[in-house]
N, C-alpha and C positions, 0 to 999 in steps of 0.2 A: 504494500500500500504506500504510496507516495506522502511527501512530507504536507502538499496542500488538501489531499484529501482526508486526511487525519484530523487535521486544522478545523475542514468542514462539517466532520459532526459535533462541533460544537458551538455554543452561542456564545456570541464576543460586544463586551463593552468599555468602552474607557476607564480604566482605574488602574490600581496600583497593584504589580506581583509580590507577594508573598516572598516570592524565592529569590528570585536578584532584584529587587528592590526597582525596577522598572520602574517610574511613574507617567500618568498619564497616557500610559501603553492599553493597545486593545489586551484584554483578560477574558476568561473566563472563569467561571466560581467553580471549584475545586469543591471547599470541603467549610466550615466555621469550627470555631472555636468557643464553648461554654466554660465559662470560665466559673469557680465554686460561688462567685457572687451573682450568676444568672446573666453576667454581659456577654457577648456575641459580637465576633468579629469574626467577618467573612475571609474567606482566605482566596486568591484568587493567581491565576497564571497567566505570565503573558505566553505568546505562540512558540517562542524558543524554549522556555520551560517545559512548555508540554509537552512539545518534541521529545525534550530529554526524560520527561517523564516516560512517557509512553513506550521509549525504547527501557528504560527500569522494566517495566511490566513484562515486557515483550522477552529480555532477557531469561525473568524471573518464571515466566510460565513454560521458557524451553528448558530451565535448568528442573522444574518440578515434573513437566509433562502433562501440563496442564493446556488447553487452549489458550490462545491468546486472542482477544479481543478488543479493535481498536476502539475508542472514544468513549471508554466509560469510568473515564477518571472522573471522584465526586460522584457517581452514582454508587448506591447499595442494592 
């Protein structure tokens, strides 16, 4: 699967990456954070992140034998 079609199963909006501190870069939401006092902060990737996430996953599911499936980082 190609690096822009990866890109495109997900939904992209201006803010800031979690991971390398990006700002103002297209993201998408990932995952939040509850923190013990009930606040919520969203965590979010920009497209280079994901990439490199997604090749983690990709790694991670050939070393287990598990399938790999593109664009479901932040989903459960």
């Amino acid at each position: 699967m190609t690096p822009d079609a990866i890109l495109a199963l997900y939904d992209w909006e201006i803010g800031a990456c979690f991971r390398c501190s990006a700002a103002d870069a297209f993201v998408t939401r990932i995952d939040e954070i509850v923190t013990p006092r009930g606040e919520r902060y969203e965590l979010s990737a920009c497209g280079i992140c994901v990439l490199g996430m997604e090749e983690e996953r990709r790694h991670h599911a050939e070393r287990k034998g598990f399938p790999y499936v593109a664009g479901e980082l932040g989903r459960r």
